[in-house]
C-alpha positions in Angstrom: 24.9 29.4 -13.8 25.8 32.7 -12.4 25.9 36.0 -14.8 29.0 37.0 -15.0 27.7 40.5 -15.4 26.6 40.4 -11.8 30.0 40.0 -9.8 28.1 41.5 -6.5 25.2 40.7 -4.8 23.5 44.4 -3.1 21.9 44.0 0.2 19.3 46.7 1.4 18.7 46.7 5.0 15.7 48.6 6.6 14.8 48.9 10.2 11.4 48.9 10.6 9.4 52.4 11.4 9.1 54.4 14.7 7.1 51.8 16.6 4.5 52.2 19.9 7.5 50.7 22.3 9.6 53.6 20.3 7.4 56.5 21.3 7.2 55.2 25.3 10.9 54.6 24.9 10.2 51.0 26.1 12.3 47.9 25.2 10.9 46.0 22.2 13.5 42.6 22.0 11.8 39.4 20.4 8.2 41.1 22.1 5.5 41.3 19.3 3.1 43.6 21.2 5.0 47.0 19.4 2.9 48.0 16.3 3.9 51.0 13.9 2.5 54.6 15.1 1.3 56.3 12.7 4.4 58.3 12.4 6.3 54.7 11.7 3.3 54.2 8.8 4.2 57.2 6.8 8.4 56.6 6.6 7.8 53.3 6.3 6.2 54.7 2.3 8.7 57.4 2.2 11.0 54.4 2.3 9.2 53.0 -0.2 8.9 55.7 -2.8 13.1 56.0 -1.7 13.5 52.5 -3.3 10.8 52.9 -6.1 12.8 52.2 -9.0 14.7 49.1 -7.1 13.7 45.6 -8.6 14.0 43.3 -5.6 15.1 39.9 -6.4 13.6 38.7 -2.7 12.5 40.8 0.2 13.3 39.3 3.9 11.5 40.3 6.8 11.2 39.1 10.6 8.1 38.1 11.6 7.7 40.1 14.4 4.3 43.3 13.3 6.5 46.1 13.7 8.3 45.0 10.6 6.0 43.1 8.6 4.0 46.2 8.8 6.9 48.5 7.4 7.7 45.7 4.4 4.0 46.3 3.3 4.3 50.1 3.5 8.0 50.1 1.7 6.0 47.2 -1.4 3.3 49.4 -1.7 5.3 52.5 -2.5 7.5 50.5 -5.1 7.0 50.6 -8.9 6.9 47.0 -8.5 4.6 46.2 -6.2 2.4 43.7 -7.2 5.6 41.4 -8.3 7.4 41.9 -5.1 4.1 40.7 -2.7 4.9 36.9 -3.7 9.1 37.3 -2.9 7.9 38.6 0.8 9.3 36.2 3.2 9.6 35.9 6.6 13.2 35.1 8.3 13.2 33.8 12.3 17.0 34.5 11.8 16.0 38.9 11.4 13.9 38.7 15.1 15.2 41.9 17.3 18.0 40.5 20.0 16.0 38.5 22.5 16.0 40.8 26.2 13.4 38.6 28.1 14.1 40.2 31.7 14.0 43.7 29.8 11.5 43.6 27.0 8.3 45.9 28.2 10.5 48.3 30.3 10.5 51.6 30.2 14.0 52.7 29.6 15.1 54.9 32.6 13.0 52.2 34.7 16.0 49.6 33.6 18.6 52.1 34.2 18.0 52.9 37.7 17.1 49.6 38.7 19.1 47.2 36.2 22.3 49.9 36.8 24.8 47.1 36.6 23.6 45.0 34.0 22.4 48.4 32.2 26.3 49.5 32.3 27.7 45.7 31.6 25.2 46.4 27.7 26.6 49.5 26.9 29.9 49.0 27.9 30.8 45.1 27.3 27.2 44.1 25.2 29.1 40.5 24.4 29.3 40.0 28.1 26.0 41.3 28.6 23.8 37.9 30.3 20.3 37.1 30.5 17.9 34.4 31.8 15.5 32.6 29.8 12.8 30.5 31.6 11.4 27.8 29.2 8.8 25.1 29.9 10.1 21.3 28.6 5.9 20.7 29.5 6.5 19.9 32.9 8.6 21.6 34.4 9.8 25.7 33.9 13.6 25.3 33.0 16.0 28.4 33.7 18.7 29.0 31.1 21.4 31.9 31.4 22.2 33.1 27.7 24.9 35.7 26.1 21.5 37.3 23.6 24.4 39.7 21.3 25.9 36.8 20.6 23.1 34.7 20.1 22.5 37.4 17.8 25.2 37.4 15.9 24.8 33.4 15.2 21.5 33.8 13.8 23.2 36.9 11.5 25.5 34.5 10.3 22.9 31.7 9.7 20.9 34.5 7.9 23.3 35.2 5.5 24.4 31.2 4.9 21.4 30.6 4.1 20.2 33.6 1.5 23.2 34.4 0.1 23.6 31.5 -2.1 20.1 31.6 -3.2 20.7 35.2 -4.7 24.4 35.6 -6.0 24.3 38.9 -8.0 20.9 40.3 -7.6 19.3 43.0 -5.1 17.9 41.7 -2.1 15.6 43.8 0.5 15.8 43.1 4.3 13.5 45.0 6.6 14.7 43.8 10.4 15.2 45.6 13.5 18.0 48.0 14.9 20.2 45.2 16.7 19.5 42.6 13.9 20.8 44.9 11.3 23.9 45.8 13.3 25.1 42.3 14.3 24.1 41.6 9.9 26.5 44.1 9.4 28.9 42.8 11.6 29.3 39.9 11.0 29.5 40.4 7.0 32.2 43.2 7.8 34.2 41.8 10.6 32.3 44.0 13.8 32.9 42.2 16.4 30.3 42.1 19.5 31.9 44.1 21.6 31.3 47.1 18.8 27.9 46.0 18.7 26.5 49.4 20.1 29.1 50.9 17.5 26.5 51.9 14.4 23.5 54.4 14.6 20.1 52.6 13.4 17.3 54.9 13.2 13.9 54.5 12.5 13.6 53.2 8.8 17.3 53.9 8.2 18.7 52.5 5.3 21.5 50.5 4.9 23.6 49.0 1.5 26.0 46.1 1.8 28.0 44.4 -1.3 28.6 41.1 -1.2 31.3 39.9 -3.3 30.1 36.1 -5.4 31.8 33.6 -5.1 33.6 34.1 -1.2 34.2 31.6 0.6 32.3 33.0 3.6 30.0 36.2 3.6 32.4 39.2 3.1 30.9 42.8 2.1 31.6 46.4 1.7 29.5 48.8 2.9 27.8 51.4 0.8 25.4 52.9 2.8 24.8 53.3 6.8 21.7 54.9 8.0 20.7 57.0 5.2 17.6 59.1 6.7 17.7 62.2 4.1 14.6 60.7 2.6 12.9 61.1 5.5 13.5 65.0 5.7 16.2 65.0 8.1 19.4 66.8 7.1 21.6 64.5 9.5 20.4 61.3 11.4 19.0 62.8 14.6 20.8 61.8 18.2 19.3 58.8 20.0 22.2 58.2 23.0 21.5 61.8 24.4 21.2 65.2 23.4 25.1 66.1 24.8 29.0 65.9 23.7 30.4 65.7 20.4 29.8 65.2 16.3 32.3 65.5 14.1 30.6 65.1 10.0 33.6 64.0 8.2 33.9 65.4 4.8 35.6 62.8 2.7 37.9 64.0 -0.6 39.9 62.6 -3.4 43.7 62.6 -2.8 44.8 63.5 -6.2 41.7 65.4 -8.3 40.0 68.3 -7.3 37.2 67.9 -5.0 33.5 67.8 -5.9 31.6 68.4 -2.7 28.3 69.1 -4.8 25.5 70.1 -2.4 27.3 69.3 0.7 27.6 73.4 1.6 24.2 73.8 1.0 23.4 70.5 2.8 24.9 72.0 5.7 23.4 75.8 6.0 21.2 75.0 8.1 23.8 73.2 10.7 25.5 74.8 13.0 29.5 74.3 13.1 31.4 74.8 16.0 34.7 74.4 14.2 36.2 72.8 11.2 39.4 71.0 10.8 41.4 70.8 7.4 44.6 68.8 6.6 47.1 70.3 5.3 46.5 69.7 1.6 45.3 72.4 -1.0 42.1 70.2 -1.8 41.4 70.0 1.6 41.8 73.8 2.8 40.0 75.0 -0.3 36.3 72.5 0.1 36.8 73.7 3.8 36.6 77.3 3.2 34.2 76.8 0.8 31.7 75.5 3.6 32.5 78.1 5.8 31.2 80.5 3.7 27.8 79.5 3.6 27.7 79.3 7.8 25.7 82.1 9.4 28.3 82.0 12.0 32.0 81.5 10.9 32.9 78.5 12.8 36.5 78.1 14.4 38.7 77.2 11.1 42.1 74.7 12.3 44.4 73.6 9.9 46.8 70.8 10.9 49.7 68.9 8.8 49.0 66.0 6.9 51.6 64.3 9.4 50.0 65.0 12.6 46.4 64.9 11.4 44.9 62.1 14.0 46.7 63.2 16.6 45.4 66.9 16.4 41.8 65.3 15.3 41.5 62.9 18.5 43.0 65.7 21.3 40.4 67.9 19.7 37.8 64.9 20.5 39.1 64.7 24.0 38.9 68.4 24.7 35.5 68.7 23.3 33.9 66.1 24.8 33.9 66.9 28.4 31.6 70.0 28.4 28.9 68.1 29.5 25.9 70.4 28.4 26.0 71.2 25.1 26.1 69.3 21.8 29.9 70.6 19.7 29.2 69.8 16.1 32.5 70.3 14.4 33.5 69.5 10.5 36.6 67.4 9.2 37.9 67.6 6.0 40.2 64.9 4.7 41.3 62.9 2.0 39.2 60.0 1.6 42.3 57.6 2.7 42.6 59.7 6.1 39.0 59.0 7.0 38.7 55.6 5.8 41.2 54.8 8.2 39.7 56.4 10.8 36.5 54.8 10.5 37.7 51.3 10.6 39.6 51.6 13.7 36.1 53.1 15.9 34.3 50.3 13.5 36.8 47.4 14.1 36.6 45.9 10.5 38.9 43.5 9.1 40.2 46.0 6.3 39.6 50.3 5.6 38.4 48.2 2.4 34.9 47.0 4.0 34.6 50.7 3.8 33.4 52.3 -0.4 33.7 55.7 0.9 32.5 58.2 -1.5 34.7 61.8 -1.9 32.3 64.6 -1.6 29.8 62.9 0.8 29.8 62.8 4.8 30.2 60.3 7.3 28.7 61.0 10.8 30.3 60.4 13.9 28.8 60.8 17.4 30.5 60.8 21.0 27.9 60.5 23.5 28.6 61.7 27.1 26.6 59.3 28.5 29.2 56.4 27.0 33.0 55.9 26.4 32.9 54.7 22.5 32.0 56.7 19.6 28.8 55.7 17.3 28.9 56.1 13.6 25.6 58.0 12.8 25.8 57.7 9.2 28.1 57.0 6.3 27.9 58.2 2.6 25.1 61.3 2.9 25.1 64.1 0.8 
């Protein structure tokens, strides 16, 4: 019988730490010959100290070193660490996406001489084709596969298959960066093509709720890609250093907002400009955070009628200097952003979404691609 206490089961998803293909900016796939760095070593126990006071019902890891290494670091850090050795187990189903023509390669190699199928991955990754050579014992046998949404099938399997076994507890998954991304999607409604869509950095953490009792897996997200235990104020860039952020300052509609530490949070961040809706709440946090800037950054304030529109011809006209990184700050009711987010995101519902009024979301347009990325969700 299920306690009816326990009406959600709460997913933790960890990537595993920077890695040796990480540091040569190499592609890592289903290859097992990446091992943690040093570096990777010491967030994989930051992570671990993060998630201290966490009883994990199970903990789920692929079996691939990179990220049996960071479960280790993460149980060795945890209050519980002794119990928690015997409910590590390893998942097939949480392997990285499976890039057998590209696994080894230094990036920039498969850029200049993969340009096509480099630009088909970012651009159209469910379209994105691969070969497979395989030996039946006789004979090598040539196969060509879609691997995101092979990828996505194994997510789905994944979460068949544990989800039932742990209906309102706390699970722990430590996977890789494409894994965790096509787990989220397919508990949230991401489809493939938005597979490049969410920001995993190294040991990023994640939080999905998983409502009992559905029919098939359906979650909310908590969490994307916390890194503030880590020391890093925001997640830091990984699709190039150039074009534009906007941190999106999520408030209540009806109560005054509580941003708590979010202007000291961002002191140390430079702000290009802030936009504001027209709402009292919203004008008042925003002028709040512009006094603690160094710098006053450019202040707009738009009507709560035309507030997407101004937000996304700002995005356009930012976006094309291509040499500089514009970080700029929105300031909305929580409603506004929601909405936002779950258009770039592609969920089924703004609902997937449990944004938090007073904390940021993160959201990254890259010059070197057309789609947005969402950094991070729920920091602060």
């Amino acid at each position: 019988m299920i306690n009816n206490n326990f009406n959600q089961t709460r997913v933790i998803l960890v990537r595993h730490g920077r890695s040796s293909y990480n540091e040569q900016q190499r592609y890592q796939g289903c290859s097992d010959e990446s091992v943690l760095i040093e570096k990777g070593k010491q967030q994989a126990l930051k992570t671990g100290i993060a998630l201290s006071k966490i009883d994990f019902d199970a903990i789920y890891t692929s079996p691939l070193k990179r990220t049996r290494e960071t479960a280790r670091g993460i149980i060795k850090a945890n209050n519980y660490h002794t119990k928690l050795v015997s409910k590590l187990k390893l998942n097939s189903n949480l392997k990285e996406v499976d890039l057998p023509g590209w696994q080894g390669l230094y990036y920039k190699y498969v850029r200049e001489e993969f340009a096509e199928e480099y630009r088909i991955w970012e651009e159209a990754p469910h379209e994105f084709i691969t070969e497979k050579i395989e030996s039946n014992g006789q004979t090598l046998i040539k196969t060509k596969t879609k691997p995101v949404l092979e990828l996505y099938e194994k997510a789905r399997a994944f979460w068949q298959e544990i989800l039932p076994l742990h209906q309102g507890k706390t699970v722990l998954i430590v996977s890789h960066g494409g894994t965790i991304r096509a787990l989220i999607g397919t508990a949230t409604g991401i489809q493939p093509q938005n597979y490049h869509s969410i920001q995993q950095s190294n040991s990023g953490v994640n939080v999905l709720n998983f409502e009992s009792n559905s029919p098939e897996p359906f979650a909310k997200i908590e969490v994307i890609n916390q890194t503030q235990h880590l020391g890093e104020i925001l997640p830091k860039l990984k699709n190039g250093k150039y074009g534009l952020r906007l941190l999106l300052l999520a408030i209540p509609s009806n109560l005054k907002a509580d941003i708590g530490k979010i202007p000291q949070l961002l002191n140390n961040v430079e702000l290009d400009f802030c936009i504001s809706n027209g709402s009292v709440n919203a004008q008042s946090v925003t002028e709040s955070i512009i006094k603690s800037q160094l710098n006053a950054p450019v202040n707009l304030q738009v009507s709560r009628d035309n507030f997407l529109e101004i937000w996304h011809q700002t995005i356009s006209n930012n976006s094309r200097n291509n040499n500089t990184l514009s970080t700029g700050l929105v300031v909305a009711e929580d409603k506004i952003i929601s909405h936002s987010l779950g258009k770039i995101l592609g969920v089924k519902s703004p609902d997937n979404l449990q944004l938090e009024p007073g904390k940021i979301s993160v959201i990254f347009y890259p010059i070197s691609q057309n789609k947005p990325v969402l950094q991070a969700m729920n920091i602060g």
